[in-house]
N, C-alpha and C positions, 0 to 999 in steps of 0.2 A: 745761130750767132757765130760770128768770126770774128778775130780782133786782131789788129794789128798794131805793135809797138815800133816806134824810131826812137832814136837818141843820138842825139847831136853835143862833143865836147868844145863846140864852135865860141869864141869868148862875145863875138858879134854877134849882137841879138837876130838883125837881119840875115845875115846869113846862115845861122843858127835854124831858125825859124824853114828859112828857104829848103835846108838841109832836110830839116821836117818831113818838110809838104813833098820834096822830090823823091823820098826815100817809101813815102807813103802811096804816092800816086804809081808806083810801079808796081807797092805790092798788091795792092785792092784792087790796079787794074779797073775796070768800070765799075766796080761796086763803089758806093756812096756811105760815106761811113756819115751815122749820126749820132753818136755820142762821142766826145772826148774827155781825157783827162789828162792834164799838164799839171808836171812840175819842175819847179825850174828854181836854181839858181839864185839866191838874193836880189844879184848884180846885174839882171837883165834887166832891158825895156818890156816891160810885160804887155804894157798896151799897145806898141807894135808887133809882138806875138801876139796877140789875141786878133786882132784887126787881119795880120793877113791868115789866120787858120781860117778866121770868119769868111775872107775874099775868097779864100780857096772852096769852101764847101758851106755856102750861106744858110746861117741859120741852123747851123750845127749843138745842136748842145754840149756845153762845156764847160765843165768846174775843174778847180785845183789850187794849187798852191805854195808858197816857197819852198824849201824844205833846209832840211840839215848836209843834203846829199842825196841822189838820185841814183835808182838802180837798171837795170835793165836785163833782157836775155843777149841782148846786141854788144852792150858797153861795160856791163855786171857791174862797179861802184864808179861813181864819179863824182865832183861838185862843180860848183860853175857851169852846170849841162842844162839842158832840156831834154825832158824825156815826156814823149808825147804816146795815149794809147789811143786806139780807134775802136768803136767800136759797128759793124757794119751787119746787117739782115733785117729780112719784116718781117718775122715770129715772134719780138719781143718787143715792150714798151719801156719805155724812159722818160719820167719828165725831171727836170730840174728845179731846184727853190732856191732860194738866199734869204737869212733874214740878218737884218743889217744891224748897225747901232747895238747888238746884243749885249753891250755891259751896259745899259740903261734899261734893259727889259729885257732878261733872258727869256725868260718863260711867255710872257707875250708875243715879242718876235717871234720867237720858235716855231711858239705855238698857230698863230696866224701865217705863215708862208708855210709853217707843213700842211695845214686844213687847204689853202688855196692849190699845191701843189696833188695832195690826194684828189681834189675837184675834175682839174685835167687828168689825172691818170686816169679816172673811172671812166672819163669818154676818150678814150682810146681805142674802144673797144674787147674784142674777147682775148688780147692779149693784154689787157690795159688790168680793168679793173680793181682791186683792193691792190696795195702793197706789201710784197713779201720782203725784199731787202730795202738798206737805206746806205750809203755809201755818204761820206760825209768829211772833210779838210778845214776846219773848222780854226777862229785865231784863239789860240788858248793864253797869249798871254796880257789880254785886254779882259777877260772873265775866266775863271774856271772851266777845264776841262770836264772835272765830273758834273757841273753845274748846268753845261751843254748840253751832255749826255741826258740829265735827268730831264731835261724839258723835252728833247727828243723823245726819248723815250715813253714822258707821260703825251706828248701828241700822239705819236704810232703806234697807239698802244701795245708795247713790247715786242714788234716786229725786230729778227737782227738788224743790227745799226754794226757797220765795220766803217773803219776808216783811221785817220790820224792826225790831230794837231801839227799845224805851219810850223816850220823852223826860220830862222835866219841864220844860219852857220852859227851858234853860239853863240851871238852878239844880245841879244833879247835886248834890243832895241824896237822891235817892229816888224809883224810878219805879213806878209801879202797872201790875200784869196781869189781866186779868180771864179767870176760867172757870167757865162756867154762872154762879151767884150770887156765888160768890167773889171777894174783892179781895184779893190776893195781891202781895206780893213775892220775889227772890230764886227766881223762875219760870220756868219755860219752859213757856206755853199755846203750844198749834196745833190745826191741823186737819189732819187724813189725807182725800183724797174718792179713789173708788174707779173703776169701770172707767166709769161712764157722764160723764166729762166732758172737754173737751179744753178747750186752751189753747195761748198762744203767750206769749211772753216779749220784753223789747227792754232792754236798758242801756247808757246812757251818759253819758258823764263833762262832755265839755267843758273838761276838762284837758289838754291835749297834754303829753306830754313835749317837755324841751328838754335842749340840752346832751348831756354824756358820761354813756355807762352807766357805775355802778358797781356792787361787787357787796359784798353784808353779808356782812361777816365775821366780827363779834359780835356775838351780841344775847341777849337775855333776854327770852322772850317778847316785849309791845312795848317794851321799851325796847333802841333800836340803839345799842350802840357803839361799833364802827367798820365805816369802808366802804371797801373797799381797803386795810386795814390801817391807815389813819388814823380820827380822830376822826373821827366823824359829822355833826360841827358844824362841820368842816373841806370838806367836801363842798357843804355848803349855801351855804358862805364861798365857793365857785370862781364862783357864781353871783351872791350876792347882796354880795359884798364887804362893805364895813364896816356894812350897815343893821343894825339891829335883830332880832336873829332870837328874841327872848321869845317872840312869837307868828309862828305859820308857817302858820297855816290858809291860807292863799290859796296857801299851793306845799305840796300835798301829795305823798307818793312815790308814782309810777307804779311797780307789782312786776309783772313782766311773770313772765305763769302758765306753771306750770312746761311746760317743751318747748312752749312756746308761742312765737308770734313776737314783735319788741319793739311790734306795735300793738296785741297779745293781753296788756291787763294789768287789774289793778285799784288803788284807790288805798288806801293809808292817812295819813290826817289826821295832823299833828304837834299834840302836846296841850301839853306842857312842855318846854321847852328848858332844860339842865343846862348852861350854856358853862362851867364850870368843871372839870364831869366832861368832856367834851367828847361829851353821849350826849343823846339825842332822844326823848321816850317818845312814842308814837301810841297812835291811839285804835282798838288792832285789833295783834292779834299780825303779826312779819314774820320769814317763813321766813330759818332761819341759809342763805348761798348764794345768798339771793336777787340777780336781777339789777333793777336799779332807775335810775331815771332822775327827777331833781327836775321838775316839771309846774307851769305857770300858767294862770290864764285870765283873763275878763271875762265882765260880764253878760250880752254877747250870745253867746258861745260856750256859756255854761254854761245860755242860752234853746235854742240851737241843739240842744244834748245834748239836751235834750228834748221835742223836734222829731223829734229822731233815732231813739232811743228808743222812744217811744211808733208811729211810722212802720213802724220794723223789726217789732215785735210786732202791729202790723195785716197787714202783707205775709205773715205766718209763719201766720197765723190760719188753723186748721183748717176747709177750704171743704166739703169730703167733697162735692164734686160741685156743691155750689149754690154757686154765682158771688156772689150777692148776701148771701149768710149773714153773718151778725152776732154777734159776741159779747155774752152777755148780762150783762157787766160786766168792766167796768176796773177794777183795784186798783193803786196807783200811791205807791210808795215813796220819799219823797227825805230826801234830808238836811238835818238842821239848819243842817250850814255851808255850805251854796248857801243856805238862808232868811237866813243870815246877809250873805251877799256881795251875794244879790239885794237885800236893805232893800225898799221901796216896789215893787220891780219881782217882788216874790215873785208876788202874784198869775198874774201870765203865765202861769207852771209848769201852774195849772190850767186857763185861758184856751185854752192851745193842746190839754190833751187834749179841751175840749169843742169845740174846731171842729175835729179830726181825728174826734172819736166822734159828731157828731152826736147822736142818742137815746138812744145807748146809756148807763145810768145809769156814773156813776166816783165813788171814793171814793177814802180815802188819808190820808197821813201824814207829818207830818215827823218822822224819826228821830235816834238817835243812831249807825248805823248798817244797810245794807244789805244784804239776802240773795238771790243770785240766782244762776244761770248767765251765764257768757258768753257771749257770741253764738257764740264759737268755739272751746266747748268744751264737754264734758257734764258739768263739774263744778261745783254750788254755789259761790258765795264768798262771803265777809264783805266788802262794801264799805264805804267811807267817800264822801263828795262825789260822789254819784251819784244819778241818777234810775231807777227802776228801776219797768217798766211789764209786769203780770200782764194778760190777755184770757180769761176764764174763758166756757166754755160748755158745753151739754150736747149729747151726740153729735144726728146727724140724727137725723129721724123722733122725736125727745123733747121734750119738753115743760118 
């Protein structure tokens, strides 16, 4: 496997686009790249991106999606850009799915374009067969993120699923998904790749929890109302006393994973504060029973996390005997409210994976939420304020 990233801060979709294709056609040289992944910008034309990637190398598979801000090894943070990956070799398989309309049928959707999409992987042959990863840009704010997850999940049965929920720069008015040519809403695009690739994974938070566990004892999907049998907003009052609690992004809840220990957690964002109802809506459903802990940080801790992160998924990275072995792409998930907390210090996020990666091309995304495993555990989650770093390669002896 080899991969190649562009990134164009071009504000003209066309020329934007063109940049792409010229930036790419010199590095791949005659190789034929057949998977892509774009993301892009609110404010482009997507279906004239899409249209000429397609002219350029037809029949290309390709998924993606708006975002919050776009990274790259080339451009390192940008908004308003296209950042387009490639990826190019015949040792590995890829097929693509979409299912559409999913706030009227998560779990059917899902579940029907993952079944037809595993269908084609298996005749792909000996690089095809079963699915070991799921890559996935999914619209989280027409359904639930964790609600995604869980139908994913229950189709593949518990294969890794990495990826990240669409942004539109803040606005959550409407996020765009792309598959093959399509510009789609209300979606779930991904990718299935099959037996010829490995990978390693790394997340982290830079949240610590602080304070006393509590545990939810009502909720309604994400909206908590109480914790320990009190209001929810009462919980957050043993901490923050009389401030302002309208807006809570900077202490979101660490939910420590189920039978897991309390440093085994992940977080969910606070979106709307009800002090009248006394209940907390998040941006990510939160299990009835869950045990939880309120969590702070800073710039530097939330720089550190992803230090951390990106560190742990280079140490994990499948060597199969060669010492010196390389992954041939970083894909690197973070969230919009660290782009928010970081302000001017965002850039960094991509600063530090290019002088841990050296050569190795990275792209990536700000999201409105995150899909990963745990370090310490083999289950998928929906994250919120999280950096979350994919190491994609193809087995030894391939290309």
């Amino acid at each position: 496997m080899r991969a190649c990233v562009v990134h164009s801060q071009d504000v003209d979709s066309v020329d934007a686009v063109a940049e792409l294709i010229a930036g790419a056609t010199v590095e791949l040289g005659a190789s034929l790249p057949r998977v892509a992944m774009l993301f892009a910008g609110i404010d482009h034309d997507f279906a004239v991106v899409l249209e000429q990637i397609n002219a350029q190398w037809p029949g290309i598979t390709v998924i993606g999606c708006t975002t919050d801000g776009e990274m790259s090894s080339h451009i390192l943070f940008a908004e308003d850009s296209l950042a387009l990956v490639l990826l190019t070799g015949d040792h590995f398989s890829a097929v693509s799915g979409v299912a559409r309309s999913v706030s009227t049928d998560v779990v059917g959707s899902i579940r029907s374009s993952v079944q037809d999409a595993i269908q084609r992987l298996a005749g792909m042959g000996a690089n095809g067969g079963a699915p070991t990863l799921c890559i996935t840009m999914p619209d989280g704010l027409t359904v639930s993120g964790s609600a995604v997850l869980d139908a994913l999940r229950a189709a593949l049965n518990d294969i890794p699923i990495f990826g990240g929920t669409a942004g539109d720069q803040w606005r959550f008015k409407g996020t765009k998904q792309f598959h093959g040519t399509e510009v789609l809403e209300d979606s779930v695009p991904f990718l299935l790749f099959g037996e010829g690739v490995v990978f390693s994974f790394g997340v982290d938070t830079g949240w610590p929890p602080i304070g006393r566990e509590g545990r939810v004892t009502q909720v309604d999907g994400h909206i908590v109302r109480t914790i320990d049998g009190r209001p929810a907003t009462e919980f957050y009052r043993e901490f923050l006393g009389n401030a302002d609690i309208t807006h809570l992004t900077e202490y979101p809840l660490a939910i420590t994973a189920e039978g897991g220990r309390a440093d085994s957690y992940y977080l969910r964002a606070p979106g709307k504060t009800d002090e009248a109802a006394g209940c907390i809506h998040f941006l990510g459903d939160v299990p009835d029973g869950a045990r939880v802990h309120i969590t702070t940080t800073n710039r530097d801790q939330i720089l550190d996390a992803t230090r951390n992160s990106f560190q742990h998924a280079l140490d994990d990275f499948p060597r199969e005997g060669e010492a010196n072995r390389k992954p041939a792409l970083a894909l690197c998930i973070s969230c919009a409210g660290r782009k928010q907390i970081l302000g001017s210090r965002t850039q960094e996020e991509a600063r530090i994976v290019n002088e841990l990666l050296g050569s190795v091309p990275a792209a990536g995304f700000y999201g409105y939420g995150e899909i990963a495993r745990l370090a310490t555990d083999g289950i998928s989650h929906y994250h919120n304020e999280t950096f979350t770093t994919l190491l994609l390669g193809g087995r030894a002896g391939t290309a």
